[in-house]
N, C-alpha and C positions, 0 to 999 in steps of 0.2 A: 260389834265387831270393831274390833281396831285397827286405824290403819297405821302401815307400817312407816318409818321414819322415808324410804325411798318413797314412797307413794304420795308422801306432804310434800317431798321436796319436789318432785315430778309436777307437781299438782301447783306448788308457786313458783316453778320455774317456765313452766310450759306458757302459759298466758303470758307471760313476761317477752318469750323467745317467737312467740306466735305474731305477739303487738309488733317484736322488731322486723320481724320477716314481711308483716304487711305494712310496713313503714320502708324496707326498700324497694318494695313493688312499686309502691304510690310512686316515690322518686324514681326509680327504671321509667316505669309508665310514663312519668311527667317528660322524662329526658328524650323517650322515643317518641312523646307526642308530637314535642317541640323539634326535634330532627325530622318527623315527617313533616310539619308546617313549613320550615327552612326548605326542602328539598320540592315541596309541593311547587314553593316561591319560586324556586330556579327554573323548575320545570314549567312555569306559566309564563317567567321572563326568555326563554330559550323557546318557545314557543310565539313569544312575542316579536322576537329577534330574526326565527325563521319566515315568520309572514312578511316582515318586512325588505327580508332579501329576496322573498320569492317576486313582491312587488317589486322591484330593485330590477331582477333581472325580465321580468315581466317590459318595463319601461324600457330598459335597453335593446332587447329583443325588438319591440315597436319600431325604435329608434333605428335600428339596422336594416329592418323592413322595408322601413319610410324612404330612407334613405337609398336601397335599392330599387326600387319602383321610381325615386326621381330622377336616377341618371338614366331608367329605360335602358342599360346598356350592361351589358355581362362583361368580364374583366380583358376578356379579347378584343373585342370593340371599340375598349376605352385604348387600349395600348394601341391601336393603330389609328384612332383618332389622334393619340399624341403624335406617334410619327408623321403622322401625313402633319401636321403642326410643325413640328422640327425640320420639316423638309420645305416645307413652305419660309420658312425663318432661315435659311442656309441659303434657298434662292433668292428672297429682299437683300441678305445681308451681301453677297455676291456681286448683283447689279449697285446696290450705292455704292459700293466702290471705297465705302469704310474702313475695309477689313482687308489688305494686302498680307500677306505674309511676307513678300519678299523686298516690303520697303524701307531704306533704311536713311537715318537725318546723318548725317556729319557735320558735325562743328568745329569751328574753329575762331582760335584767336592768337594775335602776334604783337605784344605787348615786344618794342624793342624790335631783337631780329630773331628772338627765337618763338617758331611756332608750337603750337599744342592744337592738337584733335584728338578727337574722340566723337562715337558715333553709337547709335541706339536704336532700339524699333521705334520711338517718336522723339521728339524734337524735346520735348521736357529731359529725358534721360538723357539722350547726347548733350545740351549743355550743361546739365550739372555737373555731367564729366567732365569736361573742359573747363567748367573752372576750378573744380577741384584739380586739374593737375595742374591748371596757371596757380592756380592760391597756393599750391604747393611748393613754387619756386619763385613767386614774383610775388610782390605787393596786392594787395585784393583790391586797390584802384584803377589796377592794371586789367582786371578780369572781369567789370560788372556785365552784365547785358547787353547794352546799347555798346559794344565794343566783340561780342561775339556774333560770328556769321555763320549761317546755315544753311544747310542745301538738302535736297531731298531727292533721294534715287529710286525708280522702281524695280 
């Protein structure tokens, strides 16, 4: 029997086109093995990453715990523990005698015959005023310190 010319050629083509076809498997395969290795990686790093945060907020949580069991005290508690604080500090500040609002320094200086005042809530600001408005018209040996006088009103 003879075969026919389509049947030789079928016959040296087929083995030719079968070799390539399992020549791209191999490479597919190679390339999805190596994609699944890659993705495995990520997946064991993002798994490494999430135990770490769970420890993360694990520690924190502790931390907030801890921290409420040493004040013993819920946040209403704490707020009028401050007040009664701030109201305690208004009373000292009151009796020293520190804190006037309504005292005021005047100074003055008369370099010549013309005078200059100026006055402030403490004794620092009223004469810096005062010589800034003497140095403004008069010589600034006219104006030091030892040459301005102050008083104090309540």
């Amino acid at each position: 029997m003879k075969k026919s010319f389509f049947a030789l050629l079928l016959a040296a083509v087929l083995p030719a086109a079968n070799a390539a076809s399992a020549t791209e498997r191999d490479v597919q395969s190679s390339a999805l093995a190596a994609k699944q290795a890659r993705l495995e990686s990520a997946q064991a790093q993002m798994e490494t990453e999430l135990a770490r945060l769970a420890a993360d907020l694990a520690r924190i949580e502790a931390f907030i715990a801890a921290q409420e069991a040493r004040s013993g005290m819920g946040e209403n508690e704490r707020i009028a523990a401050l007040e009664a604080r701030i109201s305690k500090l208004e009373k000292r500040l009151a009796k020293s005698n520190s804190y006037n609002p309504n005292r005021v320094y005047v100074c003055s200086v008369k370099p010549f015959q013309k005078l200059f005042e100026a006055s402030g809530k403490n004794e620092w600001e009223a004469r810096r005023a005062v010589r800034t408005a003497c140095n403004a018209e008069t010589s600034a040996m006219f104006c030091e310190d030892s040459a301005i006088r102050c008083e104090k009103y309540e």
